[in-house]
C-alpha positions as CSV (number, residue, x, y, z in Angstrom):
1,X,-59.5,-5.0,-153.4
2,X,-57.4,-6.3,-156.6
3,X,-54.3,-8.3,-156.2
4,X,-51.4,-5.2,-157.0
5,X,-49.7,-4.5,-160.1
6,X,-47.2,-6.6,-161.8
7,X,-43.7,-6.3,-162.9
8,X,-42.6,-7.5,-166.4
9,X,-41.3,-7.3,-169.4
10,X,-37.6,-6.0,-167.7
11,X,-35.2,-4.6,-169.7
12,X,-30.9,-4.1,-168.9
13,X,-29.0,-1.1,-170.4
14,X,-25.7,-1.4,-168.6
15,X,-23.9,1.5,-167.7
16,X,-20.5,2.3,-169.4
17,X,-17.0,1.1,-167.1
18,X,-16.3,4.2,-165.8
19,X,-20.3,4.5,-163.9
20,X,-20.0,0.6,-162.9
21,X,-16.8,2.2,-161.4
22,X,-18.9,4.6,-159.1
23,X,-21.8,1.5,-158.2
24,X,-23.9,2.9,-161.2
25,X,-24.4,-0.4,-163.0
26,X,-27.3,0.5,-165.5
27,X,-30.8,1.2,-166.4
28,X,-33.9,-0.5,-166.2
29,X,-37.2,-0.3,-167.9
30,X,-40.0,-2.2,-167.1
31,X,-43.9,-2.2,-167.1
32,X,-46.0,-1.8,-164.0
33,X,-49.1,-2.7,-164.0
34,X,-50.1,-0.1,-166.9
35,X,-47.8,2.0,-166.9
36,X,-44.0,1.9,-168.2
37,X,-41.2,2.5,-165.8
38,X,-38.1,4.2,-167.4
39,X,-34.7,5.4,-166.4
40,X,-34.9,2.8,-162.6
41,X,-31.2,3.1,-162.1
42,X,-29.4,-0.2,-160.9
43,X,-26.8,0.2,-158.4
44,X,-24.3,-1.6,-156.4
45,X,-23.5,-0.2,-152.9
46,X,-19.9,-0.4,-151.0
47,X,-21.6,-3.9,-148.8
48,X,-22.1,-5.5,-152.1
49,X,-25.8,-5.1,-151.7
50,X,-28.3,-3.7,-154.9
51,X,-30.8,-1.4,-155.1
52,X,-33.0,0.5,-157.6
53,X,-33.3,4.1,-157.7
54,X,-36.5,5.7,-159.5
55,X,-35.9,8.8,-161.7
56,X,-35.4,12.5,-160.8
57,X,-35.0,15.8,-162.5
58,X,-33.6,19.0,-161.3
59,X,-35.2,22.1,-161.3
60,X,-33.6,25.6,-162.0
61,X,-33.4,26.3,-158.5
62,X,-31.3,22.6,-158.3
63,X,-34.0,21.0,-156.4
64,X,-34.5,17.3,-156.9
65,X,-38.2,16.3,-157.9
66,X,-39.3,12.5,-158.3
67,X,-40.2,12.2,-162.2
68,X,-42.2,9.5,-160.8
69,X,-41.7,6.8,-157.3
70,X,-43.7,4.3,-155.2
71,X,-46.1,5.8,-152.9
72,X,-45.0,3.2,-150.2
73,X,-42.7,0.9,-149.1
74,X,-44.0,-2.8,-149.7
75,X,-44.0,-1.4,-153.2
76,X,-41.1,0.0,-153.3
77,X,-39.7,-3.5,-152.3
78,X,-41.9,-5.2,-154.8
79,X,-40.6,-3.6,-158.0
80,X,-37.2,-3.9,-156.5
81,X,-37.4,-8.1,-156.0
82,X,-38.7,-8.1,-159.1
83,X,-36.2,-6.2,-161.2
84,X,-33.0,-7.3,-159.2
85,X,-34.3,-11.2,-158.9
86,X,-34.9,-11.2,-162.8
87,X,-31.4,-9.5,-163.4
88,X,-29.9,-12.1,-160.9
89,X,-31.6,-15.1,-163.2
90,X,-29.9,-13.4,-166.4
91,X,-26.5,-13.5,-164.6
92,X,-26.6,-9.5,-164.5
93,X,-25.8,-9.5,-161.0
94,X,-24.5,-11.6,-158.3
């Protein structure tokens, strides 16, 4: 078994002052192994606590469908440290 994908080359689009407002506090894009993550959304929750949301779309119907997500959770929770550490080390968050 290979050792699992890594996270690099992050980059911050911060969200305008009225979504920081509502906890939206930007975008993030970022490669994964081979692949290129787009659209993670960045957001601060009412504890003060971050977390990174992985893109949707709606249907006609209005049904939310995962544009693309982790398959589990320790990956999950490797992509988020990753992103959220490296936007801590740029001052981007607390």
């Amino acid at each position: 078994m290979g050792s699992p994908p890594v996270v690099g080359d992050i980059r911050f689009a911060a969200a305008n002052p009225a979504l920081r407002g509502k906890g939206l506090l930007g975008w993030v894009l970022c490669s994964y192994g081979g692949l290129q993550l787009d659209g993670l959304r960045v957001r601060r929750h009412d504890d003060g606590s971050h977390s990174i949301g992985f893109p949707t779309r709606t249907d006609a119907n209005g049904v939310e469908h995962s544009v693309v997500r982790p398959l589990d959770q320790p990956t999950r929770d490797a992509i988020e440290r990753r992103v959220l550490g490296e936007l801590r080390r740029r001052g981007l968050l607390p």
